[in-house]
C-alpha positions in Angstrom: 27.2 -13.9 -14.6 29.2 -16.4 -12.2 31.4 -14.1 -11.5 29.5 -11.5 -10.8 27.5 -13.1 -8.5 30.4 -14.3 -6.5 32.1 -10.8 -6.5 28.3 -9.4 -5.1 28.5 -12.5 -2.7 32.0 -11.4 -1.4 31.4 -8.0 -0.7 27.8 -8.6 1.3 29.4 -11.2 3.3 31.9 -8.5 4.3 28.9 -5.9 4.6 27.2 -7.9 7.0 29.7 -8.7 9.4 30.6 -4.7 9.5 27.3 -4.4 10.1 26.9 -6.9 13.1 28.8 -4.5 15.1 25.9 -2.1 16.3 25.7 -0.2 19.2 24.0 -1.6 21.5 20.9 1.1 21.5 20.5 0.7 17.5 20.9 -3.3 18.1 17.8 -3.9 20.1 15.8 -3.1 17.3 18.1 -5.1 14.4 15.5 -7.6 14.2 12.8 -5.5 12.7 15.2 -5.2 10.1 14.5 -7.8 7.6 15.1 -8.5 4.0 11.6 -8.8 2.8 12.5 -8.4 -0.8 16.0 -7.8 -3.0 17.6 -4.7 -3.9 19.3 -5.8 -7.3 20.2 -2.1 -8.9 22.3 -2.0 -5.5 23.5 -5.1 -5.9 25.1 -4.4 -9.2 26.3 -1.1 -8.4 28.6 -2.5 -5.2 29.8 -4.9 -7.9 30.7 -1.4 -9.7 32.5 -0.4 -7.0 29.8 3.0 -7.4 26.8 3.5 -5.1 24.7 6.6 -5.1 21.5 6.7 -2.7 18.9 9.2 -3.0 16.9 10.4 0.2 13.3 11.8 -0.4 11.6 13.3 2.3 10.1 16.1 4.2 11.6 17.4 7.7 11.3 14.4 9.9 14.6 13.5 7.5 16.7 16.6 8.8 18.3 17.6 11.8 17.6 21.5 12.5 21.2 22.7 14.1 23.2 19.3 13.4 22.9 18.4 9.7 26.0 16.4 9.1 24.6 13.9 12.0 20.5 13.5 10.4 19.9 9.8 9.0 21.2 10.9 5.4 24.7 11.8 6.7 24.7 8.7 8.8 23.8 6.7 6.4 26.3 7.6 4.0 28.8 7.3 7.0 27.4 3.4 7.9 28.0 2.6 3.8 31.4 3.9 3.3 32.4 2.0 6.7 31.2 -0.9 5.5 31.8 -1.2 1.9 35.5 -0.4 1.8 36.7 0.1 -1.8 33.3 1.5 -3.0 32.6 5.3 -3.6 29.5 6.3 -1.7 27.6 9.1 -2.2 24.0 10.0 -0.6 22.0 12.9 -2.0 19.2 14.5 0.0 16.4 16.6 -1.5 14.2 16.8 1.5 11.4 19.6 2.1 9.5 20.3 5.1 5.9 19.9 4.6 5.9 18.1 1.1 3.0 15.3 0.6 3.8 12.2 -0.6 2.0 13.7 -4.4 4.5 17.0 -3.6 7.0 14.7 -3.8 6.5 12.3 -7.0 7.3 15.7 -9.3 11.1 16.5 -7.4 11.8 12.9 -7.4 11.2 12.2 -10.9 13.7 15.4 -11.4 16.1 13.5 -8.9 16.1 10.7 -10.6 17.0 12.0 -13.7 19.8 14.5 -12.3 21.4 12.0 -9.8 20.7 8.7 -11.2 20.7 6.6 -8.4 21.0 3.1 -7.8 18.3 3.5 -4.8 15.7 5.9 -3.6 14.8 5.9 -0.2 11.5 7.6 0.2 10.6 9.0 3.7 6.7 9.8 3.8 3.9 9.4 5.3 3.9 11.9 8.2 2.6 15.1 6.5 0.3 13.1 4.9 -1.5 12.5 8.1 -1.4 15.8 9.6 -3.0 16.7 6.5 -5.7 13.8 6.3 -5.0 13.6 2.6 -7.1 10.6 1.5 -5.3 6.8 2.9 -6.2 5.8 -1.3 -4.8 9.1 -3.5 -1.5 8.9 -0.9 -1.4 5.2 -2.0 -1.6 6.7 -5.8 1.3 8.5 -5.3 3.4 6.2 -3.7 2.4 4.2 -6.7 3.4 6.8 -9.1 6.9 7.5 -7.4 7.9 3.9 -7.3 7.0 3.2 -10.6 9.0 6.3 -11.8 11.8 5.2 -9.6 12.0 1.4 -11.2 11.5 3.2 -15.1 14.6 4.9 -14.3 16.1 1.9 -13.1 16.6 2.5 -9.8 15.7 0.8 -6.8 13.4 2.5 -4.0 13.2 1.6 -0.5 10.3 3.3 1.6 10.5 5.0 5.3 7.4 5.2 6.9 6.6 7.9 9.9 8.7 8.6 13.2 6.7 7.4 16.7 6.2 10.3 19.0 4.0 9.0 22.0 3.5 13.0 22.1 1.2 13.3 18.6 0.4 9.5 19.1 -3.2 10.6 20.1 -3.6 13.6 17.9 -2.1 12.4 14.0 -3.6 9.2 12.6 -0.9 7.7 11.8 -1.7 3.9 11.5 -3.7 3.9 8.4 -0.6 5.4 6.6 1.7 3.3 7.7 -0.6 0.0 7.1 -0.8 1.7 3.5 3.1 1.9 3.0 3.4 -1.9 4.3 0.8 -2.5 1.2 2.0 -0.5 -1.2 5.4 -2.3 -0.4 4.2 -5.9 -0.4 2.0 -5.1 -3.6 5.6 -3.7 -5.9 8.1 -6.1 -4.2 10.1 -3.3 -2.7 11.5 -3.2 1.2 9.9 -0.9 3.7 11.4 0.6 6.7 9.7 0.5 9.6 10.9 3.6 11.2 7.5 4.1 13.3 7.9 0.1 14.9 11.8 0.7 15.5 11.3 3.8 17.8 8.5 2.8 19.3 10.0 -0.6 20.3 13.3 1.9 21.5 10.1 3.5 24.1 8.9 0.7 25.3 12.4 -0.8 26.0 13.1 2.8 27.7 16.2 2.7 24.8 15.3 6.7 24.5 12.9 8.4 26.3 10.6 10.0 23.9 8.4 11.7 26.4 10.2 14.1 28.4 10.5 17.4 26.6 14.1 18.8 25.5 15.9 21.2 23.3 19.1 18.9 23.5 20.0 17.6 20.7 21.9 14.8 21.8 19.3 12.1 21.6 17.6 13.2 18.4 21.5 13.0 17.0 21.5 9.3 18.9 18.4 8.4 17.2 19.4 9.8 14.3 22.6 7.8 14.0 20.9 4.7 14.9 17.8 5.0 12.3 20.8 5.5 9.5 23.0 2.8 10.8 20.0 -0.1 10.3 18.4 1.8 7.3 22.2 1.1 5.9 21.6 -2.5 7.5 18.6 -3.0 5.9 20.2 -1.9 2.3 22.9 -4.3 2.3 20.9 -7.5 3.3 18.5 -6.5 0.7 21.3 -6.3 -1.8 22.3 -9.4 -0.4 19.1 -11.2 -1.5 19.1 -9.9 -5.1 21.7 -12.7 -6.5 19.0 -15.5 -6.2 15.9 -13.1 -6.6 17.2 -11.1 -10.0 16.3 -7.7 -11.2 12.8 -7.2 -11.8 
């Protein structure tokens, strides 16, 4: 157990300083990035020299036109940079429109199929353009993560992009205080994908207002969001040494 704790030691101290070097867009938001709580199924698995991630979402996780540079592919991209020596792989099974209970059914599928040492679950947003009750979206995210930690993996959350376009018109808020609950209540890290980009507005990092059918930010943002979602992984893997598995 020593030594398996020093190897996991070794090889996050190494993570992190690759991970220091952000660019400087993606870096003004690193401190909203936070290891709230361990990630020791990762952990073990970079001590395997084997780590297989599992993206869940719906179609604010792809990139119409550029699919190789969406948050998945980056993320993948961030990991094998950083964790030289270990075989990466992320899977994506993402579906436009699918609810956070449309969801639990593929997942528990995924799980079994890809067996992976972390899920990250991006939901949220379809949730509240459908006003699906704030308590039965809570029961699914309930029902996913306790599917996710019977099949020993460990599950990160991703809550909903900021758009100060449908700011006014999808209630988002309630949702996202719901994920931040649900996350607290199982122990589990959450994302903040909403605070992240809406922080990058305010700081005029991108510019989220004006209307185009360039992709070039949306691949900037992109990069960025998988960069400190990659970030976020290892410092929670980090933390799972002294924490244990659950």
């Amino acid at each position: 157990m020593k030594a398996w704790g020093l190897a996991v030691f070794a090889l996050m101290m190494g993570a992190t300083a690759v991970c220091a070097e952000l660019p400087s867009e993606c870096a003004v938001a690193e401190h909203l990035v936070g290891p709230d709580f361990g990630l020791p199924r990762v952990a073990t698995a970079i001590a395997q020299k084997k780590l297989t991630v599992l993206v869940v979402g719906a179609g604010s996780s792809t990139l119409p036109g550029a699919v190789a540079k969406a948050y998945p592919d980056r993320l993948q991209a961030a990991l094998v940079e950083t964790l030289p020596g270990v075989e990466v792989k992320v899977q994506a099974d993402t579906k436009p429109g699918r609810t956070a209970q449309a969801a639990v059914k593929p997942l528990i599928a995924d799980l079994a199929s890809v067996r992976p040492a972390v899920v990250v679950w991006q939901t949220g947003t379809v949730d509240a353009m459908k006003s699906v009750d704030p308590d039965e979206f809570s029961a699914a995210l309930d029902k996913g993560i306790s599917a996710a930690h019977s099949a020993d993996s460990d599950i990160v959350l991703l809550n909903a992009q900021y758009s100060p376009r449908t700011e006014s018109i999808i209630a988002l808020g309630q949702y996202i205080d719901h994920i931040r609950w649900v996350g607290l209540r199982h122990e589990i890290p959450v994302f903040d994908r909403y605070g992240i980009m809406k922080l990058w507005a305010e700081l005029g990092t991108f510019d989220f207002v004006t209307h185009t059918k360039k992709l070039d930010m949306a691949e900037h943002v992109h990069d960025c969001i998988g960069r400190l979602l990659a970030e976020l992984i290892l410092k929670s893997a980090k933390e799972a040494p002294t924490q244990g598995a659950r």
